[in-house]
C-alpha positions in Angstrom: 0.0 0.0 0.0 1.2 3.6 -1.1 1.8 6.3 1.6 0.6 9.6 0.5 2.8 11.6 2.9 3.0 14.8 0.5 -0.8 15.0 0.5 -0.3 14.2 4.9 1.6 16.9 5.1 -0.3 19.5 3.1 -3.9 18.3 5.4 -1.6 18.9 8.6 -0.2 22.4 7.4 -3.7 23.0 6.3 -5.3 22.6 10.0 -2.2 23.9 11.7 -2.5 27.3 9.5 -5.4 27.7 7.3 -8.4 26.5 9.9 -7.1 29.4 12.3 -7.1 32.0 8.9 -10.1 31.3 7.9 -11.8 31.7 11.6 -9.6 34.8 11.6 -11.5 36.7 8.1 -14.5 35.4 9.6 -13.8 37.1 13.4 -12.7 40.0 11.3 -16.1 40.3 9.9 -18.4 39.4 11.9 -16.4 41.5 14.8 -17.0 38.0 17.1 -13.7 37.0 18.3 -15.1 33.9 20.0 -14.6 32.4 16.5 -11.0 32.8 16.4 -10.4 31.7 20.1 -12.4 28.5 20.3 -10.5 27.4 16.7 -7.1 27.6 17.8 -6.7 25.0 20.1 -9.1 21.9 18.2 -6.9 23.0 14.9 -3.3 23.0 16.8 -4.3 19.8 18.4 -5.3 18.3 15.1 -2.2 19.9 12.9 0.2 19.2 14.9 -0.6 15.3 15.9 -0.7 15.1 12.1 2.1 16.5 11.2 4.5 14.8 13.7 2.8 11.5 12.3 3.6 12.6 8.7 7.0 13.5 9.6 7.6 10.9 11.6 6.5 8.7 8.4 8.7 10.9 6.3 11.7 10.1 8.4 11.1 5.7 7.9 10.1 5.9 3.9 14.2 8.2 3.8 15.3 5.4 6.2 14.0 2.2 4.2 14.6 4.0 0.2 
């Protein structure tokens, strides 16, 4: 089975910095910064788990090639 770990990584970076931009433009226009506070901690949680998994993956498919 193929490991997709470009495509891991990009979904990790995604929800480590996109989630919190996009609750950002939306607390910037709806003037509610509730938005922005309760997304940062569920979209660190979830980018940075995958993306120490990814890398993590990265570093045995360098090791075993």
């Amino acid at each position: 089975m193929k490991n997709n770990t470009k495509l891991a990584l990009g979904v990790s970076l995604f929800a480590l910095i996109g989630i919190p931009l996009i609750f950002l433009f939306v607390s910037l226009i709806t003037e509610n910064w509730k938005f922005l506070i309760f997304s940062i901690f569920p979209a660190f949680l979830a980018g940075f788990t995958g993306l120490m998994a990814t890398l993590k993956q990265m570093k045995k498919e360098r090791i075993y090639n």
